[in-house]
Structure formats: C-alpha cells, structure tokens
Biopython code that builds the backbone (N, CA, C, O; Angstrom):
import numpy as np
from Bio.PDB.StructureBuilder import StructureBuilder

atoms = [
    (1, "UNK", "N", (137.820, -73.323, -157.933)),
    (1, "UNK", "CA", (137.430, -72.460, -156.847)),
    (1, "UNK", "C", (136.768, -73.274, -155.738)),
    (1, "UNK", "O", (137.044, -72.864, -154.610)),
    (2, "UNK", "N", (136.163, -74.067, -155.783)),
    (2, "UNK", "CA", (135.448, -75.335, -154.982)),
    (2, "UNK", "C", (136.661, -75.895, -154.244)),
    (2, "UNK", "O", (136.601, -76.034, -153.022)),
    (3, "UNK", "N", (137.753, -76.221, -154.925)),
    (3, "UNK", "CA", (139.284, -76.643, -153.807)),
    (3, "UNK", "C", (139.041, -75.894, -152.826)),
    (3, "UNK", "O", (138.677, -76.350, -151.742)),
    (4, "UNK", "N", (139.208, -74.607, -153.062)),
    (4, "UNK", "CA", (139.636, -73.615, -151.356)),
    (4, "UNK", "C", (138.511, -73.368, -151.063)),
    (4, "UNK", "O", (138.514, -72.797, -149.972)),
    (5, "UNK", "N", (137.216, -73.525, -151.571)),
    (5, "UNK", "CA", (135.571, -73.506, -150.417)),
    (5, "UNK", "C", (136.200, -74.785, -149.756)),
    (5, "UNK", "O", (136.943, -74.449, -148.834)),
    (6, "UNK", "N", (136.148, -75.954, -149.909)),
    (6, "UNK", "CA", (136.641, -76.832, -149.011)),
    (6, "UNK", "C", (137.743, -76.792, -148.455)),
    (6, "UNK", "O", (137.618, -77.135, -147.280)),
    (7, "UNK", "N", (138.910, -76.505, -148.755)),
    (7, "UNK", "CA", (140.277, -76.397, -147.682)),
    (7, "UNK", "C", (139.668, -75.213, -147.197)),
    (7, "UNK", "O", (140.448, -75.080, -146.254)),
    (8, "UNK", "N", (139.145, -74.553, -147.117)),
    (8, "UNK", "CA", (138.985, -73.661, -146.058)),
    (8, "UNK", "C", (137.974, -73.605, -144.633)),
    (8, "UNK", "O", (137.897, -72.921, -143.613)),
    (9, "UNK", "N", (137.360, -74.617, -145.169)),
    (9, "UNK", "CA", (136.211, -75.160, -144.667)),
    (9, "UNK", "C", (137.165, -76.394, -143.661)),
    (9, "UNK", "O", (137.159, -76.356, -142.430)),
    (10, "UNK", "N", (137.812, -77.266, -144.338)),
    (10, "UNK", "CA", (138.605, -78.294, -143.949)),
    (10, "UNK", "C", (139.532, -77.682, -142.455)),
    (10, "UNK", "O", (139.709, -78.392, -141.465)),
    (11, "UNK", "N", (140.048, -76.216, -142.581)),
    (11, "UNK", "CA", (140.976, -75.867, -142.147)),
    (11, "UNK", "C", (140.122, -75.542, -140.657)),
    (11, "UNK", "O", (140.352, -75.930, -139.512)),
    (12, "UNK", "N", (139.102, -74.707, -141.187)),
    (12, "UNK", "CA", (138.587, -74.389, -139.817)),
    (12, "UNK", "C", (137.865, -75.211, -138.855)),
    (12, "UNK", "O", (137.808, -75.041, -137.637)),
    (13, "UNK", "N", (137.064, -76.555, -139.888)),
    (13, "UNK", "CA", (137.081, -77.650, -138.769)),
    (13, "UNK", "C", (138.222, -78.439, -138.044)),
    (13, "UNK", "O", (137.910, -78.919, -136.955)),
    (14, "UNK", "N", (139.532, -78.647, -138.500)),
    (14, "UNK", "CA", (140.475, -79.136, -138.265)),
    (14, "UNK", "C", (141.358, -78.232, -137.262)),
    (14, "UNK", "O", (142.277, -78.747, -136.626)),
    (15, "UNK", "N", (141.109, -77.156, -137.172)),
    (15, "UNK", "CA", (141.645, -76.381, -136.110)),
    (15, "UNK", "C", (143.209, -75.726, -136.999)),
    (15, "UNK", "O", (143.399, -75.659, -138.214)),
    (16, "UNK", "N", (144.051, -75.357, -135.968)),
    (16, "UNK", "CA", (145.565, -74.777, -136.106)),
    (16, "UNK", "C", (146.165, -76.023, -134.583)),
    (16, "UNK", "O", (145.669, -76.489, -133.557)),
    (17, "UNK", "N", (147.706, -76.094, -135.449)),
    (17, "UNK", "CA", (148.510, -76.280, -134.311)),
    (17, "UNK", "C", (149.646, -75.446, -133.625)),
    (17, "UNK", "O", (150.803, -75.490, -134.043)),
    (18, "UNK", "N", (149.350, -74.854, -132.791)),
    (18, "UNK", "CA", (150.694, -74.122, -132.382)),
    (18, "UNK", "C", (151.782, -74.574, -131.749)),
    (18, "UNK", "O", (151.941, -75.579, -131.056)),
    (19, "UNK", "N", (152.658, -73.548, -132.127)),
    (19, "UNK", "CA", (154.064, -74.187, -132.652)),
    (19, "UNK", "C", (154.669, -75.259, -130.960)),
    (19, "UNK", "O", (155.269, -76.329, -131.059)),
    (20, "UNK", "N", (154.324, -74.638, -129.686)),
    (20, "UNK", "CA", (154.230, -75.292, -128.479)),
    (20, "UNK", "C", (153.901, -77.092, -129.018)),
    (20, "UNK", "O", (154.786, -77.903, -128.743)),
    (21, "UNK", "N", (153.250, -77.352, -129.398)),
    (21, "UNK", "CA", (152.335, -78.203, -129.675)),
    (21, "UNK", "C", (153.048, -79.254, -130.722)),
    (21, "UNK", "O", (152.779, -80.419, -130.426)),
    (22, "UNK", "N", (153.759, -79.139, -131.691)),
    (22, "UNK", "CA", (154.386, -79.947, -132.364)),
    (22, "UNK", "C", (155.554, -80.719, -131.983)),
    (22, "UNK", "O", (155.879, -80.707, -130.796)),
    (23, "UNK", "N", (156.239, -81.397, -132.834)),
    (23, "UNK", "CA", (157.561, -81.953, -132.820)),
    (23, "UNK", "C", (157.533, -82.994, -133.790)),
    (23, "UNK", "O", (157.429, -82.706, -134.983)),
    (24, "UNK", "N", (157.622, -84.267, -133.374)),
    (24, "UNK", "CA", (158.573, -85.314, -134.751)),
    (24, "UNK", "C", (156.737, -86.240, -135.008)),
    (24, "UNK", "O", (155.983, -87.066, -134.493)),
    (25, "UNK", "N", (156.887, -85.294, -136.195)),
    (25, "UNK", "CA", (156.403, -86.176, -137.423)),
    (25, "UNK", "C", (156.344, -87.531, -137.194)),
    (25, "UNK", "O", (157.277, -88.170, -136.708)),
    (26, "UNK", "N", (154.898, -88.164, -137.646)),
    (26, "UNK", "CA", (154.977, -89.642, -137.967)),
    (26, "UNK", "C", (154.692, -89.970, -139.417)),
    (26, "UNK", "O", (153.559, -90.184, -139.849)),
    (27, "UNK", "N", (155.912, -89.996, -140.206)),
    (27, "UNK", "CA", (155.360, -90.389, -141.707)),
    (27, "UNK", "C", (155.013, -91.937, -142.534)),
    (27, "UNK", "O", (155.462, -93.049, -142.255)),
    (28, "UNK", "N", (154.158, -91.588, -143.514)),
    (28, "UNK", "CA", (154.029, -93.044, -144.176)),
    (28, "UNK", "C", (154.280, -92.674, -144.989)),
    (28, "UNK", "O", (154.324, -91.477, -145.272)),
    (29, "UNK", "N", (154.636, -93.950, -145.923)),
    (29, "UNK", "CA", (154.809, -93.891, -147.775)),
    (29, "UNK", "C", (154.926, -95.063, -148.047)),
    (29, "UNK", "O", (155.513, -95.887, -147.346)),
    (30, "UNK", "N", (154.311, -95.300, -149.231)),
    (30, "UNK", "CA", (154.435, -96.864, -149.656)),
    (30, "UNK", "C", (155.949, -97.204, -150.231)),
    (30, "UNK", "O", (156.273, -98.246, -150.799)),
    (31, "UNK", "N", (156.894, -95.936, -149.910)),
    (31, "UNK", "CA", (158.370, -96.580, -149.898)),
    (31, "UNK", "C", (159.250, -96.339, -148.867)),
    (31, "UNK", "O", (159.752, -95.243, -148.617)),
    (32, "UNK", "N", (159.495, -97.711, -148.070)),
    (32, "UNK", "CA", (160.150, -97.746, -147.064)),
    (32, "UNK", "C", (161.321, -97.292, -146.754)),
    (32, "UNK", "O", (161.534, -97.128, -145.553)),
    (33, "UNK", "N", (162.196, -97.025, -147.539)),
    (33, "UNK", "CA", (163.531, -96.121, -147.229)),
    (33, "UNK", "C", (162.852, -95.139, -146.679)),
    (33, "UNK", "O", (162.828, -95.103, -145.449)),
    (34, "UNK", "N", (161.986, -93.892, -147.605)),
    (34, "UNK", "CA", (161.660, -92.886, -147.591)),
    (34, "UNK", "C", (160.721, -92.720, -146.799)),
    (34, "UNK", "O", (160.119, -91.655, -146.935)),
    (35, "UNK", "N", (160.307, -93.535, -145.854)),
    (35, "UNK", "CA", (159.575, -93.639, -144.739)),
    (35, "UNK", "C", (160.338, -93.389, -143.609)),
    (35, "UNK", "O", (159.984, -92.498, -142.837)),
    (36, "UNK", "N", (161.311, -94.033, -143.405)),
    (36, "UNK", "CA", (162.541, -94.395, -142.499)),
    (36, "UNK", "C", (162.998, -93.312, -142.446)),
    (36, "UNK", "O", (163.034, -92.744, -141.354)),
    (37, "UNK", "N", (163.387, -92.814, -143.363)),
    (37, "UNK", "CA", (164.304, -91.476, -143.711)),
    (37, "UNK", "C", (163.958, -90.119, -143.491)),
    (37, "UNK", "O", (164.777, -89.259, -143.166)),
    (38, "UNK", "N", (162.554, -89.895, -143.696)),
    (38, "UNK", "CA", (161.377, -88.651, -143.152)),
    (38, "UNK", "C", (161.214, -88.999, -141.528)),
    (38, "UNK", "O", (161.213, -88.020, -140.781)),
    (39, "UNK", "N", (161.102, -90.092, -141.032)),
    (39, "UNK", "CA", (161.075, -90.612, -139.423)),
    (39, "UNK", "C", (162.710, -90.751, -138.573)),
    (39, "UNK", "O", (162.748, -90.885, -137.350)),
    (40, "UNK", "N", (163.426, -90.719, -139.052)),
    (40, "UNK", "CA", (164.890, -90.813, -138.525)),
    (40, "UNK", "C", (165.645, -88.967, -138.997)),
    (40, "UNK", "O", (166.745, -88.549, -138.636)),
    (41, "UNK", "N", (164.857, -88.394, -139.660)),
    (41, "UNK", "CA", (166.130, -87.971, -140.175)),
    (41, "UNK", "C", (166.101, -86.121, -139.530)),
    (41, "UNK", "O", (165.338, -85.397, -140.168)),
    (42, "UNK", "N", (166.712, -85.590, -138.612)),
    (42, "UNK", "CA", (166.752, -84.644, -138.057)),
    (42, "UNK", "C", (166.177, -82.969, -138.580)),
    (42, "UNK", "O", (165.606, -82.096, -137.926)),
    (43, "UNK", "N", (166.575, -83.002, -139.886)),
    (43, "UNK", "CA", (165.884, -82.129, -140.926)),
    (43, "UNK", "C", (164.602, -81.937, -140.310)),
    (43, "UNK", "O", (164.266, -80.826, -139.900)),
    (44, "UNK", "N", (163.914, -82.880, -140.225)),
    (44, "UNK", "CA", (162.267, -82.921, -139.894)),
    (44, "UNK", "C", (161.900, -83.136, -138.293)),
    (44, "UNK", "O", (160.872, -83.642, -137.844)),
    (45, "UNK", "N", (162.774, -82.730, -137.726)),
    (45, "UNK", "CA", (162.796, -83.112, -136.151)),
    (45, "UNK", "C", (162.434, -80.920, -135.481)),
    (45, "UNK", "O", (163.182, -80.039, -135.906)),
    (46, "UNK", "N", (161.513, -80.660, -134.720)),
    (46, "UNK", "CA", (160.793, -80.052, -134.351)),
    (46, "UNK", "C", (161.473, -79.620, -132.545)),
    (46, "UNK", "O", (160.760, -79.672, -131.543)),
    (47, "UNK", "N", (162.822, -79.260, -132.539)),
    (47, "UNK", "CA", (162.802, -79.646, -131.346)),
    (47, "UNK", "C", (163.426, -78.116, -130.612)),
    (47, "UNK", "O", (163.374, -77.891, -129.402)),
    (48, "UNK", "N", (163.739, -77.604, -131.169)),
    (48, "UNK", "CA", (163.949, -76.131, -130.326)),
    (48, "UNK", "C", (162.660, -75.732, -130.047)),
    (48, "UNK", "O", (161.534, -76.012, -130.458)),
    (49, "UNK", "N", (163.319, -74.746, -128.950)),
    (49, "UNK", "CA", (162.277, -73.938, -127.568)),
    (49, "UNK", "C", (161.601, -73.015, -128.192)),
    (49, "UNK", "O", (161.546, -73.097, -129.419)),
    (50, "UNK", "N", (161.077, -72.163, -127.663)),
    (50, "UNK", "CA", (159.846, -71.418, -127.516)),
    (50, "UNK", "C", (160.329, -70.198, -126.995)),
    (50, "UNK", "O", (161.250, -70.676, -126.333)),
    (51, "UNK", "N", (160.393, -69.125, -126.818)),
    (51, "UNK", "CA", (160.655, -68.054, -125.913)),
    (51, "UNK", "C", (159.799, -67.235, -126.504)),
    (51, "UNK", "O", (159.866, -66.718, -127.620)),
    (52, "UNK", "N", (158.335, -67.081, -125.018)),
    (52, "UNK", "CA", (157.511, -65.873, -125.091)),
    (52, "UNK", "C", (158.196, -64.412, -124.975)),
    (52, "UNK", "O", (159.295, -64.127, -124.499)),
    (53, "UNK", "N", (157.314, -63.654, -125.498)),
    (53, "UNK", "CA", (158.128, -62.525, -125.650)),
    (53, "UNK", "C", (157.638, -61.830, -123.976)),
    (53, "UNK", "O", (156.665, -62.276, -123.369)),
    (54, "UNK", "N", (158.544, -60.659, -123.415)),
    (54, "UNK", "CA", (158.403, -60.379, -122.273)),
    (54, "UNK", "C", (156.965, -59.591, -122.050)),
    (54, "UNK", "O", (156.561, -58.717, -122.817)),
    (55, "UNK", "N", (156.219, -60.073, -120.801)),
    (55, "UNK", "CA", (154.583, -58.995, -121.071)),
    (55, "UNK", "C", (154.624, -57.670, -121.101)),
    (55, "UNK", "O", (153.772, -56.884, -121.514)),
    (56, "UNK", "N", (156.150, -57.379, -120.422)),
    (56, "UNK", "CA", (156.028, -56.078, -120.030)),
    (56, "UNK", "C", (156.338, -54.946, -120.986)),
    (56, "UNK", "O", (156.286, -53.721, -120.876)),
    (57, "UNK", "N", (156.755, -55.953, -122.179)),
    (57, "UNK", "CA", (157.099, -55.156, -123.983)),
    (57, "UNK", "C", (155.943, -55.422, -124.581)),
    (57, "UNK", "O", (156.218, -56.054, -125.601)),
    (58, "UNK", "N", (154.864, -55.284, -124.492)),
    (58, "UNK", "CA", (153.921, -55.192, -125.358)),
    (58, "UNK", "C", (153.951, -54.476, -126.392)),
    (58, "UNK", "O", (153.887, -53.279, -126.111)),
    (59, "UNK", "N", (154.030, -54.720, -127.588)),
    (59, "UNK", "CA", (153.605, -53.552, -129.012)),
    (59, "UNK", "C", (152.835, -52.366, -128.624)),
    (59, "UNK", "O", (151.832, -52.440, -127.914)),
    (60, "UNK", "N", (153.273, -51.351, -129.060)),
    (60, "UNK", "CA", (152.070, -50.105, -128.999)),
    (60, "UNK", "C", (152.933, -49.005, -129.989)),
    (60, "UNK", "O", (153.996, -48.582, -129.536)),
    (61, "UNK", "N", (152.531, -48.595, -131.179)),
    (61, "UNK", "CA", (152.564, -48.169, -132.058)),
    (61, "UNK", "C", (151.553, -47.453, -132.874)),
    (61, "UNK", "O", (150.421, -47.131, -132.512)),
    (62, "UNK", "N", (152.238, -47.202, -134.279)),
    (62, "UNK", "CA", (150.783, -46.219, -135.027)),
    (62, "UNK", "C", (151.710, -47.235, -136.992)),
    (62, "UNK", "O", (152.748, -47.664, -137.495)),
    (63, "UNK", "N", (150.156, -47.001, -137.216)),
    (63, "UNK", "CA", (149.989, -47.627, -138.599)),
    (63, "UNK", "C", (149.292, -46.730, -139.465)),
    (63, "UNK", "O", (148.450, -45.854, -139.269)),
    (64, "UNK", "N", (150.122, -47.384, -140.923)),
    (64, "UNK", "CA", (149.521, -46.267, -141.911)),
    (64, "UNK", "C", (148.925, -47.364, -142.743)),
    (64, "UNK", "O", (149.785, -48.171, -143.094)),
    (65, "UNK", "N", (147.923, -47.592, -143.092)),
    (65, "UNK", "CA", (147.407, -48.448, -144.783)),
    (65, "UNK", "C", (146.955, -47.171, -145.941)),
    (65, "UNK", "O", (146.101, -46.330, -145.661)),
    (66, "UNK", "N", (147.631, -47.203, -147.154)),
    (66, "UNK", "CA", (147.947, -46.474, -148.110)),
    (66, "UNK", "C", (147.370, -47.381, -148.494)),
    (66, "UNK", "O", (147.841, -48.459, -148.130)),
    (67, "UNK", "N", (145.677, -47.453, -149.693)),
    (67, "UNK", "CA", (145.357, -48.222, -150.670)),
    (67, "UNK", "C", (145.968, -47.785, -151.450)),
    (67, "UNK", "O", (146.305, -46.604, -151.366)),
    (68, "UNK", "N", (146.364, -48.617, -152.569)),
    (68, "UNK", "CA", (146.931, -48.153, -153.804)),
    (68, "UNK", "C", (146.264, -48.249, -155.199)),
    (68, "UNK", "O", (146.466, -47.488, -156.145)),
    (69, "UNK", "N", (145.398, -49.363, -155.159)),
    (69, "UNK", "CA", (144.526, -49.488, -156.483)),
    (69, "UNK", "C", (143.684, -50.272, -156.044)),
    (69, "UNK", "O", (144.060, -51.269, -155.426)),
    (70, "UNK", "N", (142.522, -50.051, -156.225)),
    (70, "UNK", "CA", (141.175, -50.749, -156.117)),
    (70, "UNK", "C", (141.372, -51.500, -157.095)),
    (70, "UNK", "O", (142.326, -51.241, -157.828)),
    (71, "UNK", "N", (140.704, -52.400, -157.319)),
    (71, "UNK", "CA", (140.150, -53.880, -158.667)),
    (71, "UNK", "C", (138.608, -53.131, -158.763)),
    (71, "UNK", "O", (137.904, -52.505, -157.970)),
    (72, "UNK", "N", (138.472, -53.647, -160.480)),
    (72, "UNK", "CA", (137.118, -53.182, -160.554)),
    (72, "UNK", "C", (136.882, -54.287, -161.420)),
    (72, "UNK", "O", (137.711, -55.016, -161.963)),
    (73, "UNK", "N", (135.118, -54.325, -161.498)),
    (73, "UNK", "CA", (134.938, -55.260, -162.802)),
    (73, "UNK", "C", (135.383, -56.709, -162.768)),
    (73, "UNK", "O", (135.654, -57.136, -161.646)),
    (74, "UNK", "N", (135.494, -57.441, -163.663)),
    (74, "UNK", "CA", (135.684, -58.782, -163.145)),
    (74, "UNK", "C", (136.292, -59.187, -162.210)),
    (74, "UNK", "O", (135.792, -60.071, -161.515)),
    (75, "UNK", "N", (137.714, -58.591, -161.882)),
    (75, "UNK", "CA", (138.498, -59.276, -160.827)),
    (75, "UNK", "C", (137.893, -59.019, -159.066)),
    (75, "UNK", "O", (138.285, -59.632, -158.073)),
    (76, "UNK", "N", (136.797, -57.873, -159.130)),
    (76, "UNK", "CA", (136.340, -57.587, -158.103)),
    (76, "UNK", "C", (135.481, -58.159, -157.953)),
    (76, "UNK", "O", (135.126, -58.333, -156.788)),
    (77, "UNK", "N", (134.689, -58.757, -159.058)),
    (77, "UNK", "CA", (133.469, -59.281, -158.893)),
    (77, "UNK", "C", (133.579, -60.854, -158.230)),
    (77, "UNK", "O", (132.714, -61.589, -157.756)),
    (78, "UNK", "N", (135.827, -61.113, -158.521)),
    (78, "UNK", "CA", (135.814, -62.454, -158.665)),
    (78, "UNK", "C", (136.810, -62.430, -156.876)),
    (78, "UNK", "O", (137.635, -63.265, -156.505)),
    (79, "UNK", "N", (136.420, -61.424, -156.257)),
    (79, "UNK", "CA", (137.017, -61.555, -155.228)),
    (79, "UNK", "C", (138.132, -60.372, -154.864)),
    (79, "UNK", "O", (138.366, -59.979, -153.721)),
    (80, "UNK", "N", (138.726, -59.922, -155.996)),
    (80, "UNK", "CA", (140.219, -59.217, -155.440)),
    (80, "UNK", "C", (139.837, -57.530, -155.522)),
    (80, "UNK", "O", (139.649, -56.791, -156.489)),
    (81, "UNK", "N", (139.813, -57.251, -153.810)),
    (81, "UNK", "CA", (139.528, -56.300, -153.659)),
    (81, "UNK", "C", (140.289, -54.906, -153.777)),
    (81, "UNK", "O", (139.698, -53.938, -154.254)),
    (82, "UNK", "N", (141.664, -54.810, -153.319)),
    (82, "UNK", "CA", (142.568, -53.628, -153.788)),
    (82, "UNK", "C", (144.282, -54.680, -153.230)),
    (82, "UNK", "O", (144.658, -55.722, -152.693)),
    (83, "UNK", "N", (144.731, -53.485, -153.835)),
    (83, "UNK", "CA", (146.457, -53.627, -153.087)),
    (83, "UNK", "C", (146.963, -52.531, -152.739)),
    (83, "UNK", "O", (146.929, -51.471, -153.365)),
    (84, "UNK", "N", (147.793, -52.903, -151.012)),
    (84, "UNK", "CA", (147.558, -52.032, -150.595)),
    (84, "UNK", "C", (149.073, -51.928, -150.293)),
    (84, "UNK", "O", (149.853, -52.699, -150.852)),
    (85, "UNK", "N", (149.641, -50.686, -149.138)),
    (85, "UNK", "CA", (150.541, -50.638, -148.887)),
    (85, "UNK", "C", (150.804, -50.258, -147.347)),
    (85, "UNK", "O", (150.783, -49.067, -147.039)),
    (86, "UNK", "N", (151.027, -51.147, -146.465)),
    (86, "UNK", "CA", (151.065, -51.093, -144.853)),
    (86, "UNK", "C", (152.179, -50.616, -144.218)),
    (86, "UNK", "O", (153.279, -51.056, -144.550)),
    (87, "UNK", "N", (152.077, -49.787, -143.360)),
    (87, "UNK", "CA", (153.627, -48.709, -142.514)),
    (87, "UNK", "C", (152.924, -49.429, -141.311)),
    (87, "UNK", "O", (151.719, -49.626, -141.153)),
    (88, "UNK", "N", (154.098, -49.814, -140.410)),
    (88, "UNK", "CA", (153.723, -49.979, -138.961)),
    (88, "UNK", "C", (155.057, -49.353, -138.360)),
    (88, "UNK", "O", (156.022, -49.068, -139.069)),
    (89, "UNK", "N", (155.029, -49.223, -137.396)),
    (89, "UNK", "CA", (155.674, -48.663, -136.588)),
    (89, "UNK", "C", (155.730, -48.908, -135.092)),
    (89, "UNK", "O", (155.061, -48.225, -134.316)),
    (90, "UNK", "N", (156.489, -49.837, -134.712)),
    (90, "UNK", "CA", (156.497, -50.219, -132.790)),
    (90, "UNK", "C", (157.107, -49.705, -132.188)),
    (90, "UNK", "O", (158.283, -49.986, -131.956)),
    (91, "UNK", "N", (156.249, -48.452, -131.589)),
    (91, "UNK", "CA", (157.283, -47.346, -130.725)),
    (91, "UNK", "C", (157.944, -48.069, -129.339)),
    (91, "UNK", "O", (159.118, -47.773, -129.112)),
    (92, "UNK", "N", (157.100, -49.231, -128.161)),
    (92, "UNK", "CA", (157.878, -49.524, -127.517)),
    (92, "UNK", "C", (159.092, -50.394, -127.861)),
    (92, "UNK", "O", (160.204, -50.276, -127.347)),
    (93, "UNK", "N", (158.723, -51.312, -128.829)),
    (93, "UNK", "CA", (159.968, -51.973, -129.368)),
    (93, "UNK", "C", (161.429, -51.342, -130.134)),
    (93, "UNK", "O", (162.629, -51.612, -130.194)),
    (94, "UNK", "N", (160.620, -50.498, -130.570)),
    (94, "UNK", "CA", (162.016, -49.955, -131.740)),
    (94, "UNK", "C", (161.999, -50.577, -133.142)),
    (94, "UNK", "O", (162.935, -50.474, -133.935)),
    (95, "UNK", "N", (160.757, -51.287, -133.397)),
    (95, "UNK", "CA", (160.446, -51.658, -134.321)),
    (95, "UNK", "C", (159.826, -51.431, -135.872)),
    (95, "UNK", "O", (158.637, -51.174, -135.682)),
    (96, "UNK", "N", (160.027, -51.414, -136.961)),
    (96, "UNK", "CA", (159.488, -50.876, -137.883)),
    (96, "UNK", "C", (159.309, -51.706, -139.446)),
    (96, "UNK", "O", (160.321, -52.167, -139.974)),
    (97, "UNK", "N", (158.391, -51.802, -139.902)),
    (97, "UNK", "CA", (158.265, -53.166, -140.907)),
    (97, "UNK", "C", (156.862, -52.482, -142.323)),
    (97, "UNK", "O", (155.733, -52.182, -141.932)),
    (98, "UNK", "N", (157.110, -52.404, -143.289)),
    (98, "UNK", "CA", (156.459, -52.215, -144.511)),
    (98, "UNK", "C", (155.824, -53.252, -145.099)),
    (98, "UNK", "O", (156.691, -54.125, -145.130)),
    (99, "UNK", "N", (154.632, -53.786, -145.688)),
    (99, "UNK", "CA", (154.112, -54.749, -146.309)),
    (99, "UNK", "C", (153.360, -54.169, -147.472)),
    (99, "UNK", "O", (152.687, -53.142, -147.390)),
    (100, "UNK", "N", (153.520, -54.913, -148.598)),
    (100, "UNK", "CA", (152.656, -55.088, -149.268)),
    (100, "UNK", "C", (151.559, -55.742, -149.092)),
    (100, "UNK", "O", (151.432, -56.577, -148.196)),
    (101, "UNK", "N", (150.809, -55.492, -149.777)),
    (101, "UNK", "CA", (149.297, -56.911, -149.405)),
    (101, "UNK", "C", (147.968, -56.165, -150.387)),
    (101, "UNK", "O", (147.426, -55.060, -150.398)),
    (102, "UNK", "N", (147.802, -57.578, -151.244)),
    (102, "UNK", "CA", (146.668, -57.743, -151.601)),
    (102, "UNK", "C", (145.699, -58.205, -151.215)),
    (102, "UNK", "O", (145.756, -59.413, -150.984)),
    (103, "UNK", "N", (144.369, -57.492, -150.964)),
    (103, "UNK", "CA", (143.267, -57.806, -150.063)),
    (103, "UNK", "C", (142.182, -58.564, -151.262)),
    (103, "UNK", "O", (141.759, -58.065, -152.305)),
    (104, "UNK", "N", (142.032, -59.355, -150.932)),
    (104, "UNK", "CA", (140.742, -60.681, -151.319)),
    (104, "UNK", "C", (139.566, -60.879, -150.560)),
    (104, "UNK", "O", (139.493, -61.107, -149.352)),
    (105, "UNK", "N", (138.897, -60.799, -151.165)),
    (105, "UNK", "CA", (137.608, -61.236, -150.020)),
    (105, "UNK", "C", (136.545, -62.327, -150.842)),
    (105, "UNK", "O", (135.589, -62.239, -151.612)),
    (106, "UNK", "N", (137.202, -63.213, -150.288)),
    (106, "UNK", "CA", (136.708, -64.706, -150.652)),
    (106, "UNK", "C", (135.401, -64.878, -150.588)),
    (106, "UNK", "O", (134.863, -65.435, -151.545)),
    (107, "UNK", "N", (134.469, -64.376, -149.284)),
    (107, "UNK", "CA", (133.065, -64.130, -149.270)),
    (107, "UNK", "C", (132.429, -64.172, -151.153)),
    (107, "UNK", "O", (131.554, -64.967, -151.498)),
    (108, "UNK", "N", (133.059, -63.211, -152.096)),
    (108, "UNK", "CA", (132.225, -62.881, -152.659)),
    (108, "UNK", "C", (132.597, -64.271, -153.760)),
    (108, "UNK", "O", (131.608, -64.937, -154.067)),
    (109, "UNK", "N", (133.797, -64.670, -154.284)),
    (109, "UNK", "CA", (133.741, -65.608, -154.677)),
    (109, "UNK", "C", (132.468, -67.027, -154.454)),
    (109, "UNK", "O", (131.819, -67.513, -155.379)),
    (110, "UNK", "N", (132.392, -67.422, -153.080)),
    (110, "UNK", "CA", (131.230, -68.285, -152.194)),
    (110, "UNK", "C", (130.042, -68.088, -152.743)),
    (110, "UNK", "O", (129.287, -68.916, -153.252)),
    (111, "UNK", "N", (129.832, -66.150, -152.522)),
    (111, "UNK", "CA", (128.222, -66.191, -152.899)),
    (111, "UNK", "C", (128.573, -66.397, -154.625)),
    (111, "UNK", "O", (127.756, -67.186, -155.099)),
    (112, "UNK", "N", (129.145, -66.109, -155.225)),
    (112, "UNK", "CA", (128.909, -66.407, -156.724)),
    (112, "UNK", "C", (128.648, -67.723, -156.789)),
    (112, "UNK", "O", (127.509, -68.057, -157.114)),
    (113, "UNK", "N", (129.308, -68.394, -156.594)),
    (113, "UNK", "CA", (129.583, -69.865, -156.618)),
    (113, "UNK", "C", (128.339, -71.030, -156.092)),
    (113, "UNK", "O", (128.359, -72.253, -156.233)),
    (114, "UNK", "N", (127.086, -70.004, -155.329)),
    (114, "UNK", "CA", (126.344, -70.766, -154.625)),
    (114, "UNK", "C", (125.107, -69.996, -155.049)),
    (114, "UNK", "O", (123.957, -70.127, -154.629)),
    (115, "UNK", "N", (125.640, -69.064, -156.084)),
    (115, "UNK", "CA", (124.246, -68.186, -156.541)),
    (115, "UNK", "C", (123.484, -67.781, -155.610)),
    (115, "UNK", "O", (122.310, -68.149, -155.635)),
    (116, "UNK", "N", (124.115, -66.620, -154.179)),
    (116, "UNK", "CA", (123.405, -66.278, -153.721)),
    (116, "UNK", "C", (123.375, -64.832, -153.852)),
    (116, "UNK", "O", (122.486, -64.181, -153.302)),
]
sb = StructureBuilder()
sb.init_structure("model")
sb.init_model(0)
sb.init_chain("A")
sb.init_seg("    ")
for serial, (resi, resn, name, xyz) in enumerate(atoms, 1):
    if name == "N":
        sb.init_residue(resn, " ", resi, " ")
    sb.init_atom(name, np.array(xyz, "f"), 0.0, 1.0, " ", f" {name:<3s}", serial, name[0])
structure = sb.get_structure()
C-alpha cells in the first residue's frame, strides 16, 4: 500500500503530459538493438494531430449515478467505497455512454497507514 502513497505522490509532483505535448520517445537499455529499435521504430512514433472539438458543441446533458452496493466492514475500512452504475446522456451531441465504476477513496487507506 506504501507503492501507491508514493506513485501518487510521485505523480502529482511530476505533473501530466498532454497529449499536444508529446511525440518520439528517447529510450535506453543496456541492449543496444533494443535501444535502436524502441528509437527508430514507428510503432512508438507519436505523430498524428490533435483536433479540438468545436466550442460551439459544448456537452450539456443530464446524468444518472445508480449506487449499487455499498462495501462495509473491512473492505470499507480498507478504502472501497461502493459500485456504482453511471447513465450520461449528451443532449447537444447526440451522445450517450453507461459506466460502471467502483469508487475508492484512498484518503482512508493514508490515514490508516499513518495512524491518524
């Protein structure tokens, strides 16, 4: 549990890169083919465009979250808060998309972990 207190910690000092922002990889490895080969080889090449979406389509819709089961007892105590079930709906788009998702809340893991 100490791994992801630090990668998470790691992540938010280290920032995000957005996708604008990338392209070709500089790799190492102490084997030189496979150095060459990750640096030459198109697979790993970053090079199509970008297309913002238009301002004048903005999302505007209605959402449903259906909990479905709370966690109780250890697994809640150890972080995992329910699973749920998400309806969205993008009326200007014409859009429509269902998710599952289990909600975690890492907070409580931390304070266990730091006995607070």
């Amino acid at each position: 549990m100490r791994f992801f207190v630090v990668l998470l910690v790691a992540t938010l000092i280290c920032g995000f890169a957005f996708a604008e922002q990338t392209g070709r990889g500089v790799y190492t490895t102490p084997i030189d083919p496979l150095t060459n080969w990750l640096n030459n080889n198109n697979d790993f090449y970053h090079s199509h465009g970008y297309d913002l979406p238009d301002p004048r389509v903005n999302p505007m819709g209605l959402g449903i979250d259906l909990t479905v089961y709370e966690f109780e007892g250890k697994l809640n105590e150890n972080g995992l808060d329910s699973i749920e079930i998400q309806n969205k709906w993008d009326m200007r788009n014409s859009e429509y998309s269902l998710y599952g998702v289990v909600k975690a809340n890492p907070w409580k893991v931390v304070k266990k972990w730091l006995n607070l």
